[in-house]
TORZANU-473544 format. One record per residue: residue number from 1; x, y, z of N, C-alpha, C, CB in turn; residue in three letters. Coordinates in nm, 4 decimals. Last residue first. Glycine has a CB too. Example, Ala and Ser with C-alpha at 12.3 -4.5 7.8 and 13.67 -1.06 7.14 Angstrom:
TORZANU-473544
<site num="2" n_xx="1.2850" n_yy="-0.2250" n_zz="0.7080" ca_xx="1.3670" ca_yy="-0.1060" ca_zz="0.7140" c_xx="1.2900" c_yy="0.0030" c_zz="0.7870" cb_xx="1.4084" cb_yy="-0.0598" cb_zz="0.5725" residuo="Ser"/>
<site num="1" n_xx="1.3190" n_yy="-0.5690" n_zz="0.7800" ca_xx="1.2300" ca_yy="-0.4500" ca_zz="0.7800" c_xx="1.3200" c_yy="-0.3300" c_zz="0.7800" cb_xx="1.1308" cb_yy="-0.4473" cb_zz="0.9046" residuo="Ala"/>
This chain:
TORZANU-473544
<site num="66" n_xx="2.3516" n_yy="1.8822" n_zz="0.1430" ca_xx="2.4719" ca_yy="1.9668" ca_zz="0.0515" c_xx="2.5501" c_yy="2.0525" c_zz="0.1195" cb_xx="2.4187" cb_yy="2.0578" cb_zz="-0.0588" residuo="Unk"/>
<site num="65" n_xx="2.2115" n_yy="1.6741" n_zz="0.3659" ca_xx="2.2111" ca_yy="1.7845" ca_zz="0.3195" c_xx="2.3688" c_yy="1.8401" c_zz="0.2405" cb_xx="2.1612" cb_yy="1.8601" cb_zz="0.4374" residuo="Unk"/>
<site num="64" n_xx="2.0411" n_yy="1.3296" n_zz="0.3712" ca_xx="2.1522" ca_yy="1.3952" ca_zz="0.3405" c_xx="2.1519" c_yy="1.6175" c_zz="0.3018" cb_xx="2.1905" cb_yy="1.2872" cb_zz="0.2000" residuo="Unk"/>
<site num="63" n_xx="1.8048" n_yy="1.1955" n_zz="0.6300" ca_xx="1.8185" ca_yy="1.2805" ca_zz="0.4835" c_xx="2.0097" c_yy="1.3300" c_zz="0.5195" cb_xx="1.6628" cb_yy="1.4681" cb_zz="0.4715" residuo="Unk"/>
<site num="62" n_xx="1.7677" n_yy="0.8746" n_zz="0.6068" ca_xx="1.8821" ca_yy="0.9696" ca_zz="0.6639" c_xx="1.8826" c_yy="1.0698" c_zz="0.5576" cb_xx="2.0390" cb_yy="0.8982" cb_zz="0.6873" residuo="Unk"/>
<site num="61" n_xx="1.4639" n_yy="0.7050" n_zz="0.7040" ca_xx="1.5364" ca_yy="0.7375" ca_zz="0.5931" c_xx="1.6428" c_yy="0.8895" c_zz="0.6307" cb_xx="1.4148" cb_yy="0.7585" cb_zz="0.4656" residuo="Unk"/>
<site num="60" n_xx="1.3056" n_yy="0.5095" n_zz="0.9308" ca_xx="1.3470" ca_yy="0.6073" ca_zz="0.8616" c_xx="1.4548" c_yy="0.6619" c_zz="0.7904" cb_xx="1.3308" cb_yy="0.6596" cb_zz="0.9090" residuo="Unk"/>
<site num="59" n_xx="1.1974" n_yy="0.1914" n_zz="0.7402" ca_xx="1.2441" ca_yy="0.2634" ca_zz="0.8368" c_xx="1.2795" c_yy="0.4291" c_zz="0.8067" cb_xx="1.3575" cb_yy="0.1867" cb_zz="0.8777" residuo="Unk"/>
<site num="58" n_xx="1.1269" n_yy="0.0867" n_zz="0.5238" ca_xx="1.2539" ca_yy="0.0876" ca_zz="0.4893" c_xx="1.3148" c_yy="0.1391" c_zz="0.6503" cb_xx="1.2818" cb_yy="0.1918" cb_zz="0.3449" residuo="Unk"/>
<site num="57" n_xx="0.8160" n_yy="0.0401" n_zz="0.4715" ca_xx="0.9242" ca_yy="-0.0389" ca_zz="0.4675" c_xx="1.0437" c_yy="-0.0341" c_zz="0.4973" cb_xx="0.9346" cb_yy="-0.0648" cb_zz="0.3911" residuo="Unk"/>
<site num="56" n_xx="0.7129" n_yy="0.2486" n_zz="0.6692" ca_xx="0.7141" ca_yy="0.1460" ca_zz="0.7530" c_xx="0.7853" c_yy="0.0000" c_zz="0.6418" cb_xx="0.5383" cb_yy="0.1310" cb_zz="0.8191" residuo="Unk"/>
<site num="55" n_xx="0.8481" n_yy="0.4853" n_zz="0.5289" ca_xx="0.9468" ca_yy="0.4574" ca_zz="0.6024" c_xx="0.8877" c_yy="0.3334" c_zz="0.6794" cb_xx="0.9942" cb_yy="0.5782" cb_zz="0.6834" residuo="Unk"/>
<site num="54" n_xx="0.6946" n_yy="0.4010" n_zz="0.2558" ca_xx="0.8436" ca_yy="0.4090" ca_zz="0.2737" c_xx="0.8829" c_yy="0.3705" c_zz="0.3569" cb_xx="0.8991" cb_yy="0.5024" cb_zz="0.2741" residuo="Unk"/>
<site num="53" n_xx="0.4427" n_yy="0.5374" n_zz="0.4080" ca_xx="0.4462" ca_yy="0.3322" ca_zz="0.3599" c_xx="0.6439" c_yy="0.3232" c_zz="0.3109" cb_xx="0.2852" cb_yy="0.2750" cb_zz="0.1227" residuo="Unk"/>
<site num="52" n_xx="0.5049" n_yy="0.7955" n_zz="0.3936" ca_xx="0.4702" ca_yy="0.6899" ca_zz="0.5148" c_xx="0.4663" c_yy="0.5396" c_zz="0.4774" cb_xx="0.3235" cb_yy="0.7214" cb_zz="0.5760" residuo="Unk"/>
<site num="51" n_xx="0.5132" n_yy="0.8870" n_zz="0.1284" ca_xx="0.6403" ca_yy="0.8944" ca_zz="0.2204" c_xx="0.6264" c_yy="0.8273" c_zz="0.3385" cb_xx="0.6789" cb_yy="1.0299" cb_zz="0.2579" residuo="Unk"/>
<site num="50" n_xx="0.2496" n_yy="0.8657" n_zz="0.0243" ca_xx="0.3705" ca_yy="0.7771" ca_zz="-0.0010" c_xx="0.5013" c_yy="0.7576" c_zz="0.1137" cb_xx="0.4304" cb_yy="0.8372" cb_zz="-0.1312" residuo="Unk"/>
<site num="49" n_xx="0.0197" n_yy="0.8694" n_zz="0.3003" ca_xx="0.0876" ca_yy="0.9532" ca_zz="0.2206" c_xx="0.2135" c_yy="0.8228" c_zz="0.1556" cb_xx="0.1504" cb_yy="1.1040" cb_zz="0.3236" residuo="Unk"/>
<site num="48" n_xx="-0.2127" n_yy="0.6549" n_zz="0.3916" ca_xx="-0.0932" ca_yy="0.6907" ca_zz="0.3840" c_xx="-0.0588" c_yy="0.8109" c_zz="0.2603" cb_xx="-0.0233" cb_yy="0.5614" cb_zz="0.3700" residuo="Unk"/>
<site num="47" n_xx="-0.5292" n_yy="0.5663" n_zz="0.4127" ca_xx="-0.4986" ca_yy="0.6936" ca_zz="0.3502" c_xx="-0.3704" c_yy="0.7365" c_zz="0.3708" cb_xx="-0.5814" cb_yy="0.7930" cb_zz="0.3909" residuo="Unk"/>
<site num="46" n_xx="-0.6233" n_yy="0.3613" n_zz="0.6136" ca_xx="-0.5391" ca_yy="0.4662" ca_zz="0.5810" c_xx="-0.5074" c_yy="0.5853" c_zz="0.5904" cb_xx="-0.5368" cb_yy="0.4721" cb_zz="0.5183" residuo="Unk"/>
<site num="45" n_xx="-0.7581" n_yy="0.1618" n_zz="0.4718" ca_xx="-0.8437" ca_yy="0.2571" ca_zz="0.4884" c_xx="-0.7657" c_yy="0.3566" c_zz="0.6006" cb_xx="-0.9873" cb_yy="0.1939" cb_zz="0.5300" residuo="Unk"/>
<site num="44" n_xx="-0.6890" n_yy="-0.2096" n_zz="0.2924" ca_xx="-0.6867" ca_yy="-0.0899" ca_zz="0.4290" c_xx="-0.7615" c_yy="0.0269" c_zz="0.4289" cb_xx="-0.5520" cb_yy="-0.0256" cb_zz="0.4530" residuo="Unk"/>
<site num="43" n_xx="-0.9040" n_yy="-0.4670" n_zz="0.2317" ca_xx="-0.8269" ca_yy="-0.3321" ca_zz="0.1916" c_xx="-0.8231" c_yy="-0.2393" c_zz="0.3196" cb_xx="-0.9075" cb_yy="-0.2472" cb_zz="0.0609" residuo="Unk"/>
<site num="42" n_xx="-0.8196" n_yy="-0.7878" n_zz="0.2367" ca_xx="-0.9048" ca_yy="-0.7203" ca_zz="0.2802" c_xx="-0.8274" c_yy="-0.5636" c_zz="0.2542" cb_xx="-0.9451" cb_yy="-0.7733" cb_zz="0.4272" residuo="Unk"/>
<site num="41" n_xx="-0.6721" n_yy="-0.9614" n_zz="0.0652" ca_xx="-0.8156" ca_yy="-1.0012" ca_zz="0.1658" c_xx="-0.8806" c_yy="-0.8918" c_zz="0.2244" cb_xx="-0.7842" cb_yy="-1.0938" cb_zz="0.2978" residuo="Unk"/>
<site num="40" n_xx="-0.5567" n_yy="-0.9588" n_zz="-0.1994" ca_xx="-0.5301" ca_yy="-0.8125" ca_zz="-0.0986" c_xx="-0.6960" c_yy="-0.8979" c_zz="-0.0324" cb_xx="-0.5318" cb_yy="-0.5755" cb_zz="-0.2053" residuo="Unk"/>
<site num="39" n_xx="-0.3865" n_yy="-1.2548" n_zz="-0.3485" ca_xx="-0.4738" ca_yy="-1.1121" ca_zz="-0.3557" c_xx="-0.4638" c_yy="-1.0311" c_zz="-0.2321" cb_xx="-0.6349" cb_yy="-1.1372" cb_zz="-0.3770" residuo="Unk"/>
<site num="38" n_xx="-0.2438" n_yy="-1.4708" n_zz="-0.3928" ca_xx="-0.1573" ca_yy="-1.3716" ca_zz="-0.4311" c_xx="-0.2674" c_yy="-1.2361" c_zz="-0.4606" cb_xx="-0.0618" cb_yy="-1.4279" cb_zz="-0.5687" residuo="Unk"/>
<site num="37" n_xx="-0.3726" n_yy="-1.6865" n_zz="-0.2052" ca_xx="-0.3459" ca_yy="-1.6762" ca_zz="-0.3786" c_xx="-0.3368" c_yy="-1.5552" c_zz="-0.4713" cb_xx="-0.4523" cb_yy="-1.7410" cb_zz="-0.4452" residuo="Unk"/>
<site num="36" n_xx="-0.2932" n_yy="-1.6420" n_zz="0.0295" ca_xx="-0.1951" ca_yy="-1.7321" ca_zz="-0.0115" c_xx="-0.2758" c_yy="-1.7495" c_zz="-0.1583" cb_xx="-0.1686" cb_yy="-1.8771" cb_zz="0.0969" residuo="Unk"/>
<site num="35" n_xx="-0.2192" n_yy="-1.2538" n_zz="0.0355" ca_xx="-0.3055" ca_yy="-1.4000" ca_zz="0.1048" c_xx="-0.2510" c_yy="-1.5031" c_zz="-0.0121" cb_xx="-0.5253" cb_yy="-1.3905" cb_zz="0.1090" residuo="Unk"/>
<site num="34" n_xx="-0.0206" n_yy="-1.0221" n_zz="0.0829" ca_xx="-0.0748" ca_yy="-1.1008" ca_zz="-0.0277" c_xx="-0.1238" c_yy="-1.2087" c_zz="0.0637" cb_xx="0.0323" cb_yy="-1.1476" cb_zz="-0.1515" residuo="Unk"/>
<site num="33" n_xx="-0.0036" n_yy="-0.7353" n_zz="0.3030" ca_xx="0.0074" ca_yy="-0.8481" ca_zz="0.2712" c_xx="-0.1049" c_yy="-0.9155" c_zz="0.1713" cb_xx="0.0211" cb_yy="-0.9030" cb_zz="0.3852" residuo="Unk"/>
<site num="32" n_xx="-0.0223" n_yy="-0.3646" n_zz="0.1936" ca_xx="-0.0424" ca_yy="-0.5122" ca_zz="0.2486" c_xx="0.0112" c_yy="-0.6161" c_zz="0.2082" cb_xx="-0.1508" cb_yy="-0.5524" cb_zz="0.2434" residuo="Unk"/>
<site num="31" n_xx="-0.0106" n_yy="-0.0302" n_zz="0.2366" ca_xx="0.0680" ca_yy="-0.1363" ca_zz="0.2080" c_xx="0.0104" c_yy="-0.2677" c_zz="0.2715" cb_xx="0.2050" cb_yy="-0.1061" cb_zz="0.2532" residuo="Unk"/>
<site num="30" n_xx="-0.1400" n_yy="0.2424" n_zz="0.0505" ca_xx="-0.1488" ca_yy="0.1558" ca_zz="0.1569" c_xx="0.0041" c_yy="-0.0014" c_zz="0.1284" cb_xx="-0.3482" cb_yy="0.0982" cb_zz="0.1475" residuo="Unk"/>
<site num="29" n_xx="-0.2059" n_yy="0.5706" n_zz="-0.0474" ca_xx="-0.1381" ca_yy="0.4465" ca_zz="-0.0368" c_xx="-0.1933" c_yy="0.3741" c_zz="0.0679" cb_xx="0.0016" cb_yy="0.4599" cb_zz="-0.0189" residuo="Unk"/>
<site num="28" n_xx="-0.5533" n_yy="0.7721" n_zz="-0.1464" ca_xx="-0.4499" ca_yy="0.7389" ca_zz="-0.0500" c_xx="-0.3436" c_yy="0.5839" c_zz="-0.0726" cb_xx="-0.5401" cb_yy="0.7306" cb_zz="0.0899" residuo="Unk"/>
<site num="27" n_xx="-0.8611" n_yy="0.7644" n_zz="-0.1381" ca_xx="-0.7286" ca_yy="0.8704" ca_zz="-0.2128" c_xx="-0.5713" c_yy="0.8527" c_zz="-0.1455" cb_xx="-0.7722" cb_yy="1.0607" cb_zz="-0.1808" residuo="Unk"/>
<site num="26" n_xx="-1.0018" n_yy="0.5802" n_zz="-0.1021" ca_xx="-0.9461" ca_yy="0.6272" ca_zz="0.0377" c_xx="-0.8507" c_yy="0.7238" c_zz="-0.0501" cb_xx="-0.8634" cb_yy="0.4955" cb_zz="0.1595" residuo="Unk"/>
<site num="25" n_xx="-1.0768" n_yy="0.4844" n_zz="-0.3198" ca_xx="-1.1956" ca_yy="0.5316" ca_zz="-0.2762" c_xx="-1.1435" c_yy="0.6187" c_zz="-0.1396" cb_xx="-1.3068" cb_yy="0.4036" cb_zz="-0.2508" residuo="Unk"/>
<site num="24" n_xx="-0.8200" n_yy="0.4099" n_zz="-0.4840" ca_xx="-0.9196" ca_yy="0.5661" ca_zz="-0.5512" c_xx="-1.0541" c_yy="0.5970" c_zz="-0.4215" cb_xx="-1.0336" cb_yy="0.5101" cb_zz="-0.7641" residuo="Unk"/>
<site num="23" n_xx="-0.5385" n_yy="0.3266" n_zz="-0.3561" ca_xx="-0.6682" ca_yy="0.3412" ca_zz="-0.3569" c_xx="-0.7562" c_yy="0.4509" c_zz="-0.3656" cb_xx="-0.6940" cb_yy="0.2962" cb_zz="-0.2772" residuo="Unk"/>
<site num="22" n_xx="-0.2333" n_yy="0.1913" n_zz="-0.4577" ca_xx="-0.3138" ca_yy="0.3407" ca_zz="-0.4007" c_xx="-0.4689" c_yy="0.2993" c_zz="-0.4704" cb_xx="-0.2287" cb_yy="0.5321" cb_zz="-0.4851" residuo="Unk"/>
<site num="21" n_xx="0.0074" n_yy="-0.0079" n_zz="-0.2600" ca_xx="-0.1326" ca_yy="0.0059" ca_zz="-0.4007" c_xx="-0.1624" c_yy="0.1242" c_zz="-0.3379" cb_xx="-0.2979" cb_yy="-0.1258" cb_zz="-0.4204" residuo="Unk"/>
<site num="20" n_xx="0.2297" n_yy="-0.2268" n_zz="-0.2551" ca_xx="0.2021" ca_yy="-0.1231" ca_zz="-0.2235" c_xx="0.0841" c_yy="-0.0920" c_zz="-0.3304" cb_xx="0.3205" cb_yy="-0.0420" cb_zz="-0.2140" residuo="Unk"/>
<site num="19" n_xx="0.2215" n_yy="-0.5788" n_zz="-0.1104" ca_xx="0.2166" ca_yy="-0.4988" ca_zz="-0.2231" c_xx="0.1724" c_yy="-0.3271" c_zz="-0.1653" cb_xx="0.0978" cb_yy="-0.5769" cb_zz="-0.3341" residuo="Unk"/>
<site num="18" n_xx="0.4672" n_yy="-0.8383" n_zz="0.0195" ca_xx="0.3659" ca_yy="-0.7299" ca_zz="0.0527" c_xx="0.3078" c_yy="-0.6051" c_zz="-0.0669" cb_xx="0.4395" cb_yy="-0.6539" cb_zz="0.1733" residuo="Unk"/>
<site num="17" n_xx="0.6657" n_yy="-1.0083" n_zz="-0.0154" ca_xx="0.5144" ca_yy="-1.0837" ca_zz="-0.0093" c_xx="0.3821" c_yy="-0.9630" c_zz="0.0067" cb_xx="0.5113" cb_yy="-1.2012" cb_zz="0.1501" residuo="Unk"/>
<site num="16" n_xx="0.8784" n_yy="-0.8081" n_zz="-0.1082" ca_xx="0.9137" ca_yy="-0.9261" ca_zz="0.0140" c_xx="0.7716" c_yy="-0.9473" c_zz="0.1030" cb_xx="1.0567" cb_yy="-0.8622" cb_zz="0.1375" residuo="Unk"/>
<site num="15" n_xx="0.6959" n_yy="-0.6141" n_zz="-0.2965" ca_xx="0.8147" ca_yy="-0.6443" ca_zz="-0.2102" c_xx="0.8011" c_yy="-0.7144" c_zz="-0.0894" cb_xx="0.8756" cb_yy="-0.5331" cb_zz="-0.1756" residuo="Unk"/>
<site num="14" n_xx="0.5756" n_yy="-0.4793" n_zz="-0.5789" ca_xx="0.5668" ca_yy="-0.5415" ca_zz="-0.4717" c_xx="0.7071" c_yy="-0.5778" c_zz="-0.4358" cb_xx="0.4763" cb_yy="-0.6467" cb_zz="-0.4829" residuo="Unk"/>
<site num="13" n_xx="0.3813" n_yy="-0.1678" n_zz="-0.6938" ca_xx="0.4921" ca_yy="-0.2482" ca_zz="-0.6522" c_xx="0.4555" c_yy="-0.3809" c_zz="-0.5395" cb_xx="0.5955" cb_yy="-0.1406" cb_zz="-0.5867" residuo="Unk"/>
<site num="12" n_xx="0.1067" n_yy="-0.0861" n_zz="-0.7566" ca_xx="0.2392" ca_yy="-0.0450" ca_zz="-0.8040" c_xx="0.3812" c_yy="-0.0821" c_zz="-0.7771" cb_xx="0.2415" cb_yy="0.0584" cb_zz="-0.7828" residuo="Unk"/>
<site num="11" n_xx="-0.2132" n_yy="-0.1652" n_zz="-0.7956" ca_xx="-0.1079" ca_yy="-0.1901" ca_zz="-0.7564" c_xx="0.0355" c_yy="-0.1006" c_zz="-0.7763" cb_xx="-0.1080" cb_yy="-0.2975" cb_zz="-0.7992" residuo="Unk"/>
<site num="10" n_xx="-0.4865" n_yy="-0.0083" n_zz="-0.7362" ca_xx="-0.3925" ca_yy="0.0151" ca_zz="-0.8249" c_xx="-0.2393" c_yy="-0.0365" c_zz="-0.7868" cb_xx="-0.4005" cb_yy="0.1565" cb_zz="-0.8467" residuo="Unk"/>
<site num="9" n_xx="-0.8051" n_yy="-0.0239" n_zz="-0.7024" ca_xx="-0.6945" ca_yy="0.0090" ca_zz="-0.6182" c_xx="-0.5942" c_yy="-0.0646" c_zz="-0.7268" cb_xx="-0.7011" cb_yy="-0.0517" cb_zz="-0.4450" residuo="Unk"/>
<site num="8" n_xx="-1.1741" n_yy="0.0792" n_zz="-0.6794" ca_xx="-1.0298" ca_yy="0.0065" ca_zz="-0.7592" c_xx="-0.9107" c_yy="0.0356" c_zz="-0.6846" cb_xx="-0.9942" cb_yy="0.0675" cb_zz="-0.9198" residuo="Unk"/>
<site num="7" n_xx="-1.4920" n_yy="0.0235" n_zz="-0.6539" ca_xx="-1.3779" ca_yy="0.0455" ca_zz="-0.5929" c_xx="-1.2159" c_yy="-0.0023" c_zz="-0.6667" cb_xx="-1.4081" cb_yy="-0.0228" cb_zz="-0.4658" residuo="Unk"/>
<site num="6" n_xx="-1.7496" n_yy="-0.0679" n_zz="-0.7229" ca_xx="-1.6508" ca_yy="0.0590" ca_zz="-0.8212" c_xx="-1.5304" c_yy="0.0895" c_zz="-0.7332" cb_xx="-1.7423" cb_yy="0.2343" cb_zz="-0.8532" residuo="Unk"/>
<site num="5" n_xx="-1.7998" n_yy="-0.3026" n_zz="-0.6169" ca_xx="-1.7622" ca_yy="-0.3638" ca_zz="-0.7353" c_xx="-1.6902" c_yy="-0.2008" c_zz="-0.7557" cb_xx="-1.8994" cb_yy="-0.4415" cb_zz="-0.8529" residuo="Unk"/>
<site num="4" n_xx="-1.6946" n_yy="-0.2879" n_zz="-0.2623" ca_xx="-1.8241" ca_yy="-0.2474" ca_zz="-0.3286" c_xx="-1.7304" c_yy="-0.2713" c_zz="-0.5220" cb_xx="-1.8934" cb_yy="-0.0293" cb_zz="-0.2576" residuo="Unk"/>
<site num="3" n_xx="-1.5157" n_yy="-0.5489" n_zz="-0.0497" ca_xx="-1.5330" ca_yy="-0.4506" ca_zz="-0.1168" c_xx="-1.6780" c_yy="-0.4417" c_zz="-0.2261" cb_xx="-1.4054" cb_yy="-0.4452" cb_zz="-0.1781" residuo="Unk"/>
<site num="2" n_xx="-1.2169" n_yy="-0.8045" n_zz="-0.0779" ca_xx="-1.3653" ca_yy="-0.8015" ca_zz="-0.0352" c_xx="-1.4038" c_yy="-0.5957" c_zz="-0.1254" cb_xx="-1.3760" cb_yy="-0.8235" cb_zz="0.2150" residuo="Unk"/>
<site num="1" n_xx="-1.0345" n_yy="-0.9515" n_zz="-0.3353" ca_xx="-1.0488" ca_yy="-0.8403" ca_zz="-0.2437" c_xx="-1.1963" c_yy="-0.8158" c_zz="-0.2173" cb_xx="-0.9812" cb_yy="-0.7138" cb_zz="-0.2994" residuo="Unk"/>
């Protein structure tokens, strides 16, 4: 990952070649693609809320009410 050396970003999942990570310098999620030796080429800048990298995996989501 390109970038300044105190920058960290924190993987937390991956799914179908793409990883979700939150980044300490953008306080924020992101979602990318893995380059072909399984790193982040370049970091986004964002700043997704979780609930936004959800729905650009899953689409939007049917809330249910009681």
């Amino acid at each position: 990952m390109t970038g300044s050396p105190s920058e960290y970003v924190y993987v937390v999942a991956e799914y179908q070649g793409k990883v979700l990570y939150w980044s300490d310098v953008e306080d924020g999620w992101e979602l990318q693609s893995l380059n072909s030796t399984g790193g982040i080429t370049e970091r986004g800048s964002n700043q997704f809320e979780l609930k936004h990298v959800i729905v650009q995996l899953f689409g939007q989501l049917e809330v249910r009410s009681k």
